[in-house]
N, C-alpha and C positions, 0 to 999 in steps of 0.2 A: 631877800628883802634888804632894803639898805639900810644900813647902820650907819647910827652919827656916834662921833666918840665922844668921852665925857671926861671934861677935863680932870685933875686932880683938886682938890678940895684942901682950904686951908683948913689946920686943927679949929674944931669950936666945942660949944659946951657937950658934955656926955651925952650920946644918943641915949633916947629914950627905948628901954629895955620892952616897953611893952609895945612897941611901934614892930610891924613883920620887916624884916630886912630885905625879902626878896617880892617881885609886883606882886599885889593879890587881886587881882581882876577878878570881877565874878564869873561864878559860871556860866556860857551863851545859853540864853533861852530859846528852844526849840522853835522852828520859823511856822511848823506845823500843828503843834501842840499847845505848848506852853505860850505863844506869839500869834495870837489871830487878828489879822486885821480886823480891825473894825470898820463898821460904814463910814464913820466920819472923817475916818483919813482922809485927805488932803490928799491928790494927785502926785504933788511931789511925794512924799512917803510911798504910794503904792508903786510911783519909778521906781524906786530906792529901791522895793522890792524886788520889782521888776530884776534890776540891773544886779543885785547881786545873788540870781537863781543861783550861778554857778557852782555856789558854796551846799546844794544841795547835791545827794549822792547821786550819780548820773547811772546806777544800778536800778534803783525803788524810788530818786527822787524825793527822797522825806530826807529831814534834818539828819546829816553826817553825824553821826556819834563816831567820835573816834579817827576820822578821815584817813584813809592810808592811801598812796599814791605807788601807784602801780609804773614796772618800768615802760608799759605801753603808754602811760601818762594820763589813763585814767581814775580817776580821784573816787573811791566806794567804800562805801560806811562797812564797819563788822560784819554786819547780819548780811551782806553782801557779798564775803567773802568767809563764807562758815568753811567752802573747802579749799583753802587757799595752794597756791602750788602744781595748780591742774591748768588752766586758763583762766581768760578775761571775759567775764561773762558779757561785758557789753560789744567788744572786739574782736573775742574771740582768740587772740593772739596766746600763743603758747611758749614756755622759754626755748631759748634756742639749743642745739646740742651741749651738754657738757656747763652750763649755767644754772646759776641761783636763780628761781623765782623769785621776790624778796618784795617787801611792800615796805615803804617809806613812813613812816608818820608825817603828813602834812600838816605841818605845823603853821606854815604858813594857813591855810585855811581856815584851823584851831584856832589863831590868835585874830585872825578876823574877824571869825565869829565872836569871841567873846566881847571886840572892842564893837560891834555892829550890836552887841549886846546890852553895855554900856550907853550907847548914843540912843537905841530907843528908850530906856529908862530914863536918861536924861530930857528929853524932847516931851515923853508923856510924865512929867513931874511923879514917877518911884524909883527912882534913886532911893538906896538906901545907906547909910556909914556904914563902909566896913565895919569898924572898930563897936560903935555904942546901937547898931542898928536903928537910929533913927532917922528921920529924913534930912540927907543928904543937902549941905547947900556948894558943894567945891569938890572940885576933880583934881586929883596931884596927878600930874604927868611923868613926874620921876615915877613915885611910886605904884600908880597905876592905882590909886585908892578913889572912892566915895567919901568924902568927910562932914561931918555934919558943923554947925558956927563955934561949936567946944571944941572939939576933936583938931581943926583946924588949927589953932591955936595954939595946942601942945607940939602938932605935924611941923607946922612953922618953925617952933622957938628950938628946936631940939636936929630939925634936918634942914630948915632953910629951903625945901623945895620951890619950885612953882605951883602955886593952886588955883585955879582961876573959878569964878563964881559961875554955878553952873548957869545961871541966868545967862549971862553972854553967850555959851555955846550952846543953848536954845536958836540962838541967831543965826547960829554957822550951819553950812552947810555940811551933811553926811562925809563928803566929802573934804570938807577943812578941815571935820574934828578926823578923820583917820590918817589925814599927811600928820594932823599936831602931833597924835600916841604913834606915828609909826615913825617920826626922826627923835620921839622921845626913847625909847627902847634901849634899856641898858645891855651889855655886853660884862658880863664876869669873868674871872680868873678862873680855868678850868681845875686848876688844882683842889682836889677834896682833901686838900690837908686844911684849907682854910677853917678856920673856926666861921668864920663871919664870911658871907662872898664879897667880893672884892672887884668895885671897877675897875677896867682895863680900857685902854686903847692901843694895844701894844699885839699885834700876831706875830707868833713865830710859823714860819713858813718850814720848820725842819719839824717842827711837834704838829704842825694844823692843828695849832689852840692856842686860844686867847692867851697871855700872860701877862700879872701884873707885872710890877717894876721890879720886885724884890724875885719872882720866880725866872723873870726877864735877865737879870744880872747875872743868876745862878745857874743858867742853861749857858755856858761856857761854850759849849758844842758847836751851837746853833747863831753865836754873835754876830754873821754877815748876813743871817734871815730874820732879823726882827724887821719889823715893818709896822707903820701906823695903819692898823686896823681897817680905817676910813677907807686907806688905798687899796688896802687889800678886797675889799668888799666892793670899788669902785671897778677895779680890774676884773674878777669875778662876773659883776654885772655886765661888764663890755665882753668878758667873752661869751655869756649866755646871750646878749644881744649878734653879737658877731655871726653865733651859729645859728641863730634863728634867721638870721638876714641869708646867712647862706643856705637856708632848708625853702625858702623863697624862691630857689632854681628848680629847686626838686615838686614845691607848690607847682609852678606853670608846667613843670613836665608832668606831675601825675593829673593836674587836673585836664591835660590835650590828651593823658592816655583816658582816662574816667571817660570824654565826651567822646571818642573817639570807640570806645567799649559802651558806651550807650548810646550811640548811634548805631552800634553793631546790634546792640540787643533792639532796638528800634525795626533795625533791616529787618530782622529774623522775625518779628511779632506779625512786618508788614507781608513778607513770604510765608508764613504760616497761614494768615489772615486769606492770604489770595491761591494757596494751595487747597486749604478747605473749603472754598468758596469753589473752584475747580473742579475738585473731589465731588462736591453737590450738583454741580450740575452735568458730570461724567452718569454720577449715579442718576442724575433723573432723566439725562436722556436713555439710558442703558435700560432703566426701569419702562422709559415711553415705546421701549422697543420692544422688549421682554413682552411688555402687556399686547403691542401688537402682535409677536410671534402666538400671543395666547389666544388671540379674537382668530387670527387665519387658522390656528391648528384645532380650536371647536367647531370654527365655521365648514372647514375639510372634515372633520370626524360627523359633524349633521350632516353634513352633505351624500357623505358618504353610506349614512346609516338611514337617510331617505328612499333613497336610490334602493341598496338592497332587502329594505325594509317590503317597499312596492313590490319587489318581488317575488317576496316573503309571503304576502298578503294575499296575492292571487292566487300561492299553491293554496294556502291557507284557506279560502274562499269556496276552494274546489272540494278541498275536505271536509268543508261544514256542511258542505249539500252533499256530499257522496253520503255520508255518514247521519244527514237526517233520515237520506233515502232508504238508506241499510236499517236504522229504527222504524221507521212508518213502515215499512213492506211488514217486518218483524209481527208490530203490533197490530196490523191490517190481517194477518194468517191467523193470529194466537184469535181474535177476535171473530172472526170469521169460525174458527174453530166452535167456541163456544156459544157463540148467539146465531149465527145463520143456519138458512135451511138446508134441504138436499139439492134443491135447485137453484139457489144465488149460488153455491158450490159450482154444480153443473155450468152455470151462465159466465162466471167471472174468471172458471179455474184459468182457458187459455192466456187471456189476458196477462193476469199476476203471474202465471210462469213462464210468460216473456220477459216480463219486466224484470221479476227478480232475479232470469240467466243473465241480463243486460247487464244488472246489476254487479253481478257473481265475477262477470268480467274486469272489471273495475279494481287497482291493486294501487298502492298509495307510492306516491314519489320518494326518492331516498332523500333525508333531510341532510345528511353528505355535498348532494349535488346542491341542493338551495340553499343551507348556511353555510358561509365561507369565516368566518373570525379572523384570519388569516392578513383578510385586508385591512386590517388599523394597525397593521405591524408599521408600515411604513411613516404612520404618524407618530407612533412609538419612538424611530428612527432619531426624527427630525427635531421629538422633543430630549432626546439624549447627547442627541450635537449640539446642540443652543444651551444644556445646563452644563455641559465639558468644554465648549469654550468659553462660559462666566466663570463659572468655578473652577477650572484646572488652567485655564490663558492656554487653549489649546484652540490650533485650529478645525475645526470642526468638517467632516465631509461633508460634501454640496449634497445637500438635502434636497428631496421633489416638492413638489407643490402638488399639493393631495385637494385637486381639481376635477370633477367627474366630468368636465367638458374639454377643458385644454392638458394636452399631454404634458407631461413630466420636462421642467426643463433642466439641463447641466448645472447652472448655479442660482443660485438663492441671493438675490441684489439685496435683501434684508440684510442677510445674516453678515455680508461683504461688508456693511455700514455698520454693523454691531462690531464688529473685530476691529475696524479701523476706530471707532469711540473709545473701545477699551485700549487699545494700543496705540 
């Protein structure tokens, strides 16, 4: 932040002892707590807000208590850094080998805030006097005071400041009143021997600190690095300008690498998008296939089981009538036994013992030669080539086509089109 320096001051009457010698700004009231907009803000006030978010912690975004500025350069409150020394919670960035983590107090932020502090107080009329707590009617820009129309008075006759009536800086813009408190901003004598702090506009460039005129004289050392303060602060500022101007090469380069890396991560989204999309329709022709292999491999097992079913059925047919014939002859004798005479005996015996020699002849077929099981082995076959080449990527042997009319052919044109889908 830039510094104006302050001239030296002729002797005048005894400072008043009860006056604080160093700014007493109040302290910034919380943007989230302690500072709630109200509805009747004014547009311009809710920009104002708008425009300085920044000063919130880019951690949790609630009001910075404390502000420490990280060497990644980003700005988070305390309670944001309970485990400091580990990383950047919002960047993630870690120190480098053999480096201090260390975090800054941003003070610049601190003093924004307090003076962004100050100007809403003044704007919604609770200003309050430092000094006698009452309502405030003047701002000292040296001292960084609230004073009320008494207190002024004494500020005046005793330190001679600027105090201007806060009614006018109602008029000014957010932005008038922090150019006025930030070229007012005193600069002190870093020496704690002082009794009292002491303006300076005087840097020594061999101590890097401010010195008055008397500590200035007596740094014998260091007499070709004194330097007006102003300059030093100007120089300062050109070169943090200079290097940001130079970090503007490295802006255009990293941001052609960023689009250049999210056109790459774009490519990969649009090749996954179109490999899955692939992937689905591999699998539902393989799936259209699979089901057909499933309708020809029941329609050959019915077919099959027709066929020797019919054949089944005709021994089958022969033995229900052998075997009623074998019961009725049975129960035709046992009955005759016991209810006929000596004569249906005599009349019918020839008869029934033809028949039932006929019968006696009569021996059942071996179900060896009519059931075969044997035959759905080859459907068996066909269905363990078809799941070893989905599931193993193996070529599967040319399976028959289990057709009870057309012989067996060499290769399976299905299964030729399923190998070539999956591969």
């Amino acid at each position: 932040m830039q510094q104006e320096p302050v001239s030296a001051r002729s002797p005048g009457p005894p400072q008043d002892s009860a006056l604080p010698h160093a700014p007493t700004m109040p302290p910034p009231e919380s943007l989230s707590e302690g500072h709630q907009p109200s509805p009747s803000h004014c547009p311009t006030e809710q920009t104002t807000e708008e425009e300085f978010q920044f000063l919130r912690c880019q951690g949790c975004q609630a009001e910075a208590k404390c502000p420490k500025l990280l060497p990644c350069l980003h700005t988070l409150c305390s309670g944001c850094l309970e485990v400091p020394g580990v990383r950047c919670p919002i960047c993630q960035a870690t120190p480098p080998p053999g480096a201090d983590w260390l975090a800054l107090d941003n003070v610049f932020f601190e003093s924004l805030q307090r003076r962004l502090s100050v100007y809403r107080q003044i704007v919604e009329a609770q200003a309050i006097c430092t000094r006698c707590k009452e309502s405030a009617h003047f701002w000292c820009f040296e001292c960084e005071q609230l004073l009320c129309s008494k207190c002024v008075e004494a500020h005046q006759w005793f330190l001679k400041h600027e105090a201007r009536p806060l009614q006018e800086l109602r008029n000014e813009s957010v932005r008038e009143f922090l150019d006025g408190t930030r070229k007012s901003n005193n600069i002190f004598c870093s020496n704690p021997n002082h009794r009292t702090p002491t303006l300076t506009s005087i840097y020594c460039r061999g101590c890097s600190k401010p010195l008055c005129c008397s500590c200035a004289l007596l740094d014998s050392g260091h007499s070709e690095l004194k330097c007006d303060i102003t300059l030093e602060i100007q120089q300062r500022q050109e070169e943090l300008d200079a290097m940001t101007q130079a970090l503007q090469e490295q802006d255009s380069a990293f941001g052609m690498a960023q689009a250049q890396m999210r056109s790459a991560v774009s490519q990969l989204g649009r090749v996954r998008a179109d490999t899955e999309e692939l992937i689905r329709a591999r699998v539902r022709q393989v799936v259209g296939h699979v089901r057909e292999q499933e309708r020809e491999l029941l329609e050959g097992v019915n077919a099959r089981y027709q066929r020797d079913y019919e054949e089944i059925a005709g021994q089958l047919s022969r033995l229900d009538a052998v075997l009623q014939r074998i019961r009725t002859g049975g129960a035709l004798v046992q009955r005759m036994k016991r209810y006929a005479s000596d004569q249906e005996v005599l009349d019918m015996h020839g008869f029934l013992r033809e028949a039932l020699s006929r019968l006696r002849q009569e021996e059942p077929q071996s179900l060896q030669a009519v059931v075969r099981t044997d035959r759905f082995d080859e459907f068996k076959v066909r269905l363990q080539d078809l799941v070893s080449c989905i599931t193993q990527g193996t070529d599967a042997a040319p399976p028959r086509r289990a057709s009870p009319e057309a012989p067996s052919t060499p290769t399976d044109a299905s299964d030729i089109d399923l190998r070539n889908a999956l591969w």
